[in-house]
C-alpha positions in Angstrom: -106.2 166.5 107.5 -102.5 165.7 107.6 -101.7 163.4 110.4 -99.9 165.4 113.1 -96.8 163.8 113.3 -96.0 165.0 109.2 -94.2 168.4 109.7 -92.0 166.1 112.2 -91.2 163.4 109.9 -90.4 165.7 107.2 -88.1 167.3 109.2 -86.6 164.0 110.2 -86.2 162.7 106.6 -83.7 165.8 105.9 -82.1 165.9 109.0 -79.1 163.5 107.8 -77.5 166.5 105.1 -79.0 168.9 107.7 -76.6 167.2 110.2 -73.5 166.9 107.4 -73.4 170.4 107.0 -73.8 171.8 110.7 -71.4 169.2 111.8 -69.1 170.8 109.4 -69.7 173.9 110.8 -69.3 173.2 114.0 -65.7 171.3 113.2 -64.6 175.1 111.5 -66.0 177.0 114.5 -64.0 174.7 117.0 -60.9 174.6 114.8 -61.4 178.8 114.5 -61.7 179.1 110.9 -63.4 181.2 108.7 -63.5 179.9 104.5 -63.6 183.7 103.0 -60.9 185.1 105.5 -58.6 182.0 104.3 -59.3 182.3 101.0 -58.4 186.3 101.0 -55.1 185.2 102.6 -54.5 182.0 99.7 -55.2 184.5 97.2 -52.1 187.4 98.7 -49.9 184.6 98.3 -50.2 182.7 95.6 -49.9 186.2 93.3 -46.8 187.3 94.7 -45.3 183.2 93.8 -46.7 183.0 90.8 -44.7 185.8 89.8 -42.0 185.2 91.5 -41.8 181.7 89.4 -42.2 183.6 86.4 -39.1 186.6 87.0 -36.9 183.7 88.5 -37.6 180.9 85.8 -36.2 184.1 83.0 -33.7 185.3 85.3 -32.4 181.6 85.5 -32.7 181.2 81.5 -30.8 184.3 80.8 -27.6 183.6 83.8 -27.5 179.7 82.7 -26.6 181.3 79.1 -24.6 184.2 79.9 -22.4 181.6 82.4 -22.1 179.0 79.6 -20.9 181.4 77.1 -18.6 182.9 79.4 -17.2 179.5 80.3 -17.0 178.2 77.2 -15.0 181.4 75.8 -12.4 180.7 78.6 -12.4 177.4 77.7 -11.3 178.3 74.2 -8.4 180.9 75.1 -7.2 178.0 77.2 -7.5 175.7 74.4 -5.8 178.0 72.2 -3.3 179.4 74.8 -2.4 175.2 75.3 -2.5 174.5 71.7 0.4 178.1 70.9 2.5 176.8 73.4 2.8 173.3 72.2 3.5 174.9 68.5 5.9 176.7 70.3 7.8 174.1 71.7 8.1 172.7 68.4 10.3 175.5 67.4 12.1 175.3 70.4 13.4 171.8 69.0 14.0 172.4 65.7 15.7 175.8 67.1 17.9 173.6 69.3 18.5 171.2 66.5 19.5 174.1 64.2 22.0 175.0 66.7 24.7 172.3 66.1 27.4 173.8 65.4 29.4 170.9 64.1 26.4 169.8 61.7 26.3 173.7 59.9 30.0 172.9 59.8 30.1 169.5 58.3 27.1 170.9 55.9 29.3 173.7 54.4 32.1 171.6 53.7 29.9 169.2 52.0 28.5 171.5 49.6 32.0 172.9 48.8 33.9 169.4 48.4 30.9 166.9 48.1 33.0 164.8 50.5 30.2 161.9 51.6 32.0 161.6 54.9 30.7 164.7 56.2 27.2 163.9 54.6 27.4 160.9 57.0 28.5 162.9 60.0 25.7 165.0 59.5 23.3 162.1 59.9 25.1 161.2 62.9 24.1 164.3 64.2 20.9 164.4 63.5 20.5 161.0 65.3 22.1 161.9 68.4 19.6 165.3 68.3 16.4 163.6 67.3 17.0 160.7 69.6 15.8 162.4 72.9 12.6 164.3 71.2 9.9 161.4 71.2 7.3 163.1 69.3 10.2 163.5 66.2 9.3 161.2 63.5 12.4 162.3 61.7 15.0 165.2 60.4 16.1 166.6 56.9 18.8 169.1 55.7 18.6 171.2 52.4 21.6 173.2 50.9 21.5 177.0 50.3 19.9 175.7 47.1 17.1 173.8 48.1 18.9 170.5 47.6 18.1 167.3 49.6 21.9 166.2 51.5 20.5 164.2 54.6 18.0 162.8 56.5 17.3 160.2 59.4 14.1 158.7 61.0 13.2 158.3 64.5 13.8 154.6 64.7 17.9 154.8 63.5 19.1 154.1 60.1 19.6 156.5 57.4 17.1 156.9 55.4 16.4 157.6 51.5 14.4 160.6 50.5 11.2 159.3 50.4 9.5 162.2 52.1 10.3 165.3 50.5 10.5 168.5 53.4 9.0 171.8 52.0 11.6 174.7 50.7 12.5 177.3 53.5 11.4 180.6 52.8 12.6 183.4 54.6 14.9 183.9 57.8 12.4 182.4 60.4 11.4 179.2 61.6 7.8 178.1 60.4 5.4 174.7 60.7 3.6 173.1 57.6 1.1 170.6 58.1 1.3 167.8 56.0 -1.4 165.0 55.5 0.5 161.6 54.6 -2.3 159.4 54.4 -5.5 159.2 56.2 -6.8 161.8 58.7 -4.0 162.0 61.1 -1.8 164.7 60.1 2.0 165.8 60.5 3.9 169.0 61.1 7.2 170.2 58.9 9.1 172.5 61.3 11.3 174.5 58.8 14.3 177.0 59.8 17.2 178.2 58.5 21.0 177.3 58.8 23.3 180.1 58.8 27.2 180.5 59.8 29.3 183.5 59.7 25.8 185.4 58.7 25.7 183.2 55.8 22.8 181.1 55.1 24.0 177.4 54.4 20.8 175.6 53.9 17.9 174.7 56.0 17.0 171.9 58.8 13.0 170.4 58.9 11.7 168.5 61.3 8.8 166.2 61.0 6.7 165.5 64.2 3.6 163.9 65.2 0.3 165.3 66.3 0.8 163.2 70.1 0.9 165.9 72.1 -1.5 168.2 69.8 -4.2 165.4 69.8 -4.0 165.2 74.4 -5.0 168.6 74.4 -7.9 168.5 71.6 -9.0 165.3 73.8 -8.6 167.3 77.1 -12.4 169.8 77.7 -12.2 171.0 80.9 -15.8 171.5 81.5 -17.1 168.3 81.1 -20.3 169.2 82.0 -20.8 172.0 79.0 -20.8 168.8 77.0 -18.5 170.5 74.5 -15.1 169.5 72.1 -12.1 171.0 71.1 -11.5 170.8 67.4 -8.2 172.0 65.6 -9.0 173.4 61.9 -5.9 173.8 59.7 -5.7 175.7 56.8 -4.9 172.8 53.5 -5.6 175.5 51.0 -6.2 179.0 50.9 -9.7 179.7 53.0 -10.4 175.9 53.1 -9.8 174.2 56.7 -9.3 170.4 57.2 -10.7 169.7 60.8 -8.0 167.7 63.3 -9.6 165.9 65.8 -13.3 165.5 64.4 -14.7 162.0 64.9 -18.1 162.5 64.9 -21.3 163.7 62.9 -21.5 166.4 64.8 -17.9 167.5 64.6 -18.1 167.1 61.2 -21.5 169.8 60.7 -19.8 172.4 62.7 -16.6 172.1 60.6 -19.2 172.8 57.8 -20.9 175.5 59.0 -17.8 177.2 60.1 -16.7 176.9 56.6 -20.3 178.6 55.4 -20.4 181.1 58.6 -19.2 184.7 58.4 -17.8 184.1 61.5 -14.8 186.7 62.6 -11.9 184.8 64.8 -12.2 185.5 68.1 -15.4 187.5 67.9 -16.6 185.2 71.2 -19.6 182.6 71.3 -21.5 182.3 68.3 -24.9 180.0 68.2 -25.2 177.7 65.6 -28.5 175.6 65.5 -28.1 173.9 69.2 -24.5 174.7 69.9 -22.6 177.2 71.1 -19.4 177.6 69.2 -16.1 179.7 69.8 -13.2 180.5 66.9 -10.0 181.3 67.7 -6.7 181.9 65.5 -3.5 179.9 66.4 0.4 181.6 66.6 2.4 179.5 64.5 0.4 177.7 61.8 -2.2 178.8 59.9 -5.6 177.6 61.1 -8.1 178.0 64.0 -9.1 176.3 67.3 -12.8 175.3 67.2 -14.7 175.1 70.7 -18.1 174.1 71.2 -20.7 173.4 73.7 -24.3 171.5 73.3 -27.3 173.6 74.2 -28.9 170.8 74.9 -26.8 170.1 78.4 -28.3 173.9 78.7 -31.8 172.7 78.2 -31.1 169.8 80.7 -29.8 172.2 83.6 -32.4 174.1 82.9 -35.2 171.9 82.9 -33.5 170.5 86.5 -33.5 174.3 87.9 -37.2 174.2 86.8 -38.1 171.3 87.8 -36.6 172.5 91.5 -38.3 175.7 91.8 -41.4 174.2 90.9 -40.5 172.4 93.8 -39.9 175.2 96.0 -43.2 177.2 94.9 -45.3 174.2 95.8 -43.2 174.0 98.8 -43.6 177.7 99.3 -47.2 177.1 98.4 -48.1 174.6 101.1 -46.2 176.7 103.9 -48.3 179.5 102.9 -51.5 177.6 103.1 -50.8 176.9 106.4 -49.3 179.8 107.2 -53.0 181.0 106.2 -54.5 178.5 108.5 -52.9 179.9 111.2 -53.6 183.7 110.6 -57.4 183.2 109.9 -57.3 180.8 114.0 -55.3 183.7 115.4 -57.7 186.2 114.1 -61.2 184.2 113.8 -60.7 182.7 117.4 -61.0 185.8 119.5 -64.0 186.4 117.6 -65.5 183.2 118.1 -64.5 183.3 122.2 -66.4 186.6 122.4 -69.0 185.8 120.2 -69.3 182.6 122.7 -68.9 184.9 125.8 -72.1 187.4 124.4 -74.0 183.9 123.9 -73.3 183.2 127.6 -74.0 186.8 128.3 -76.9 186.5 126.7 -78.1 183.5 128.3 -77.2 184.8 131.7 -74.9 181.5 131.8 -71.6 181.7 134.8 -69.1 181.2 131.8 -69.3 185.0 129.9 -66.0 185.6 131.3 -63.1 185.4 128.4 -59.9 183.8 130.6 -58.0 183.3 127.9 -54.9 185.3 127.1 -54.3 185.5 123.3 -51.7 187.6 122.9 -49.4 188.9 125.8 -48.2 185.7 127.0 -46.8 185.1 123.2 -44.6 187.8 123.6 -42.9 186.7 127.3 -42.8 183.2 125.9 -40.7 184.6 123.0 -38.1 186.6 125.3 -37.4 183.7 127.6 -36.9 181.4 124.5 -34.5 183.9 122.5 -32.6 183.7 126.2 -32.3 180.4 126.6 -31.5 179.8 122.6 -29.0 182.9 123.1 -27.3 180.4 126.1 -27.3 177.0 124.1 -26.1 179.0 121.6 -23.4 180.4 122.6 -22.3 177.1 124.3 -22.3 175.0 120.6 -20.1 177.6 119.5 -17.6 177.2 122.0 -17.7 173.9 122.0 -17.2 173.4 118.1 -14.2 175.8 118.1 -12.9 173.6 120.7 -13.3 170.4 118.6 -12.0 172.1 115.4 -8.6 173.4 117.2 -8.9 169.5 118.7 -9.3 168.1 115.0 -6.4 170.3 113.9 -3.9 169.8 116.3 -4.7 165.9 115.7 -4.4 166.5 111.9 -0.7 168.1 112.5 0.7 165.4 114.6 -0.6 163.5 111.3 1.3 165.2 108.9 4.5 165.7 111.2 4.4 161.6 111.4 4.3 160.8 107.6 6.2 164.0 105.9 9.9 165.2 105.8 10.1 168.0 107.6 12.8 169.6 105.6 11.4 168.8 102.1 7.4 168.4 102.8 7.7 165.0 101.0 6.6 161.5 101.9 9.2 160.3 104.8 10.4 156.7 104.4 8.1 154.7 107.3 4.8 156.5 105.8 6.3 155.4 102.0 6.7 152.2 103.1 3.1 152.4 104.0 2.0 153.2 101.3 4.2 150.8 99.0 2.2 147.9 101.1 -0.6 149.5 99.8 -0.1 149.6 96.1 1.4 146.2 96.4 -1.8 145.1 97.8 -4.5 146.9 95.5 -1.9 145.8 92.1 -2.6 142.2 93.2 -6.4 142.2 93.8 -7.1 145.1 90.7 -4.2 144.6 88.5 -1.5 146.9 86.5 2.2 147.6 87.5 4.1 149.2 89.9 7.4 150.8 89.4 10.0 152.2 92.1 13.0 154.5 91.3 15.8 154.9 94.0 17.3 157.4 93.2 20.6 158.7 95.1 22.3 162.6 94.9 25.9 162.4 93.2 28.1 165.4 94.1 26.3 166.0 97.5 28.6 165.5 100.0 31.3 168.4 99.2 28.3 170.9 99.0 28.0 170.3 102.8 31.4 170.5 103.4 32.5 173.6 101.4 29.4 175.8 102.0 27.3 174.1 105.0 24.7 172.3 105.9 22.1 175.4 105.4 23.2 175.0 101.7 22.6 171.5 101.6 19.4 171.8 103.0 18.7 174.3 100.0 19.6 171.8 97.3 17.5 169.1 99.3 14.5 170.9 98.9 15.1 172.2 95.3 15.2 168.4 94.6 12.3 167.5 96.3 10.2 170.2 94.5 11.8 169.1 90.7 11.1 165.6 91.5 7.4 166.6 92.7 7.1 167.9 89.4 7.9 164.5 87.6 4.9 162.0 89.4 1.5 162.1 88.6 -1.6 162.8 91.1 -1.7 159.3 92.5 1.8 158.8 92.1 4.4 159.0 95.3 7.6 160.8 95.8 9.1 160.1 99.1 12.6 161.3 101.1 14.1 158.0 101.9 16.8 159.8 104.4 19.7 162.0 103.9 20.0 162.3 100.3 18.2 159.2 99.4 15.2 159.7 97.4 12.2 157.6 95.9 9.6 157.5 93.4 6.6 155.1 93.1 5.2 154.8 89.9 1.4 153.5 89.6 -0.1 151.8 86.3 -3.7 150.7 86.5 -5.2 149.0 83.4 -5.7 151.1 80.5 -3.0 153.6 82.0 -0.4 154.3 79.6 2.8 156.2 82.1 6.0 157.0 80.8 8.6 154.4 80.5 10.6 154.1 83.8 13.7 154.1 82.4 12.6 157.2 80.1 11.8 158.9 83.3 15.0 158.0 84.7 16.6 160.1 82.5 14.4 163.1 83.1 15.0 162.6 86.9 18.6 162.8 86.0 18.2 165.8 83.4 16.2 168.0 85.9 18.4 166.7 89.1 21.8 168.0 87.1 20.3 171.8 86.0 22.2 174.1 88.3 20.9 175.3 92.2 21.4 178.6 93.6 22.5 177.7 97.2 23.8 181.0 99.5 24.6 183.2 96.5 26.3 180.4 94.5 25.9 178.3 91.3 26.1 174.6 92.5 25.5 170.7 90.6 24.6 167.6 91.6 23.7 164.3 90.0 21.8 161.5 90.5 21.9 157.2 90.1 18.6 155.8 90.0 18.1 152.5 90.4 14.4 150.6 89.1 12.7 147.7 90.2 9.3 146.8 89.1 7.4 145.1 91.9 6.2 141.0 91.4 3.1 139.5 93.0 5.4 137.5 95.2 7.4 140.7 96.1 6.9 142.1 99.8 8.1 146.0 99.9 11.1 146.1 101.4 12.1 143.0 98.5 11.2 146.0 96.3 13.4 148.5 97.8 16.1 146.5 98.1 16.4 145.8 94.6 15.9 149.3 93.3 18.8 150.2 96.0 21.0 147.5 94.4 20.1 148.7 90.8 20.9 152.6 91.7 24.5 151.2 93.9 25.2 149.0 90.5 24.7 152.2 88.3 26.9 154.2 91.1 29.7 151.7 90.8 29.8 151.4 87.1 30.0 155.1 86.8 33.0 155.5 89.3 34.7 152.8 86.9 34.3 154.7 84.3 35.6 158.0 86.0 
């Protein structure tokens, strides 16, 4: 016979799993969970994310594609629209060379007498046109026979006709592009000379690719990771690309070459890019676009890699989300399964005191109340502290701008001279002020009034905010006393002060309407470039002296 104490120790052997498990039943009962309820609830919302991920990871495919190809098409009409007018202002200055009337004169009387004097008054002429026109690298004239007569450089002299200029055809200006040596090409701008409705000869101009080659460096959407290239037609059907510097630049010119690609049939994909073709005005050839797939791929992966994000995100709300449904619906149960037990038992407890659900739903009305009052209070007192910040950021701007004109007034540009003073010595690069003064003002007041003069105040102010850069200054100094502060940092290449003197003067002098009337005025400007020892009034002053000098010497001269 067993001993009778076996059954018992048997029992007390397995006890310790026996003990594992119903403690980890007990630890669900107390908590109020039940494992199949919460997995039926896991289970509703994981197949509703899971597709959700799916539709929205397409969905995001397709739009990041359809948005770059849209963006990179009006990329490429901007490209091109930039590029047409820049070919366009190249026959504006051969137009306005052509237009010299004592040049087509002197030309006709040199073909008929051969007279070299009026060859050399020609080249005169076309120095004093070129001179202003910085991208001119020099000007020609042909005789009604296609004869070379004269031509100058853009440096002075006269020079011998080393570079030939194409043979006009026709009674319309055109551009040639001509390769001299290396990759960087040149443009013949061709028209015709005619007086009386005769045709005399022909003028060409021969400029540089400066302002061309900005815009095929400017992309506007940096982030497309994309190019602008400029393909010009060398032979018939066979384009030389512009602008292409590296492999890849290079492969697309190719395949462009080998693609059956309409102009301006919108984006085309070629192996991992996204390319654009579209056909330029004025010369023959095509403005090339293009845009990496692979900044595409990038995005995309980082729009993935979010939502992957939000779905576990998503995924952990909804598990406890679950949690709580399976308590709010496993607890009652478990209360009045505990409540039969005591029934059962015939134990004082049987009674179920607590409320489950009614109180939830007072709870939530007070709440939304008291929210609706705090609410209500933020908002008023925001709006008060946004009419408080914008009141404050008035006064600002009434403090440091010219009322009349909206620029810079003189104490705030004195400012901010101190400040450019400062950040030029600790960072380096140059600063430049122009002081520039109206000529011809005062008897605009006098004859027509001060509303007048008011008008041709703020016309000036508005050319000469056309004339600075983004972190350059224009200021009102006081009456009609104006100033311009000029910022080079290193690596900065701005126009040459004195260059920009002139255009301040050029713009300043274009006619005003004031009241109904055609009025003038000019301008003296004065330049002073700052020193490290400089303080900024030092500065002023000797711009001020530089623009009274340039007064003086002109009223001499009147």
């Amino acid at each position: 016979m067993d001993p009778p104490g076996k059954d018992h120790d048997t029992r007390q052997r397995k006890s310790p799993f026996g003990m594992i498990h119903a403690r980890n039943r007990h630890l669900l009962r107390r908590l109020g969970l039940r494992p199949r309820l919460f997995t039926a609830f896991l289970l509703v919302a994981l197949v509703p994310l899971g597709l959700l991920f799916v539709l929205q990871y397409h969905h995001t495919r397709s739009l990041n594609l359809a948005f770059t190809e849209v963006s990179l098409e009006r990329v490429a009409q901007v490209q091109q629209r930039r590029l047409n007018v820049e070919l366009g202002r190249m026959l504006d200055h051969m137009d306005l060379v052509a237009s010299r009337t004592q040049m087509r004169l002197s030309l006709r009387a040199y073909t008929r007498t051969g007279d070299d004097m009026h060859r050399q008054l020609i080249e005169r002429i076309l120095q004093d046109a070129i001179d202003p026109i910085t991208i001119l690298d020099g000007a020609w004239i042909r005789d009604a026979r296609g004869q070379w007569v004269a031509g100058v450089r853009q440096h002075g002299g006269l020079d011998q006709p080393d570079i030939q200029p194409p043979l006009q055809e026709g009674s319309r200006g055109r551009l040639d592009v001509h390769w001299p040596d290396g990759d960087t090409p040149m443009i013949w701008v061709s028209g015709p000379l005619e007086l009386d409705d005769e045709n005399i000869g022909s003028v060409h101009l021969l400029m540089r690719f400066d302002e061309l080659k900005a815009v095929l460096e400017d992309f506007p959407h940096e982030g497309l990771g994309g190019k602008t290239l400029l393909l010009v037609e060398e032979h018939e059907l066979e384009y030389r690309p512009v602008g292409a510097t590296m492999r890849t630049d290079l492969f697309l010119c190719e395949q462009r070459r080998e693609f059956p690609l309409a102009s301006g049939s919108g984006p085309v994909r070629v192996c991992d890019y996204l390319m654009v073709v579209l056909p330029l005005d004025h010369v023959p050839g095509e403005v090339l676009v293009y845009a990496s797939l692979d900044v595409l791929t990038a995005a995309l992966r980082e729009q993935t890699r979010f939502m992957l994000w939000s779905v576990l995100f998503m995924l952990l709300l909804c598990v406890l989300m679950a949690l709580a449904f399976t308590r709010m619906i496993s607890r009652p149960v478990t209360v009045l399964a505990r409540a039969t037990r005591a029934l059962r038992e015939h134990r004082g407890d049987a009674l179920v005191r607590e409320p489950f659900w009614g109180e939830f739903t007072e709870l939530t009305r007070s709440f939304n109340q008291a929210a609706g009052i705090i609410t209500r209070r933020t908002h008023d007192l925001n709006r008060e502290l946004a009419a408080r910040r914008h009141a404050q950021r008035q006064l600002t701007e009434l403090a440091n701008t010219d009322a009349l004109t909206g620029l810079v007034n003189r104490r705030r540009f004195m400012e901010i001279l101190e400040s450019r003073m400062q950040d030029s010595l600790e960072l380096g690069g140059r600063l430049t002020l122009l002081y520039l003064d109206l000529d011809g003002f005062k008897p605009i007041n006098d004859q027509l009034g001060h509303d007048a003069g008011d008008i041709v105040l703020q016309v000036v102010a508005e050319r000469l905010r056309h004339l600075v850069r983004g972190k350059d200054t224009a200021a009102r100094l006081g009456g009609d006393e104006f100033a311009l502060l000029l910022v080079d940092d290193n690596g900065d290449r701005h126009p040459d002060p004195r260059r920009l003197a002139r255009r301040a003067e050029e713009q300043l002098s274009l006619p005003i309407e004031a009241k109904g009337r055609l009025v003038r005025v000019g301008c003296s400007v004065g330049v002073a470039i700052a020193a490290p020892e400089d303080k900024p009034q030092d500065v002023l002053n000797r711009a001020d002296a530089a623009m009274y000098r340039i007064k003086q010497a002109r009223r001499k001269g009147c």
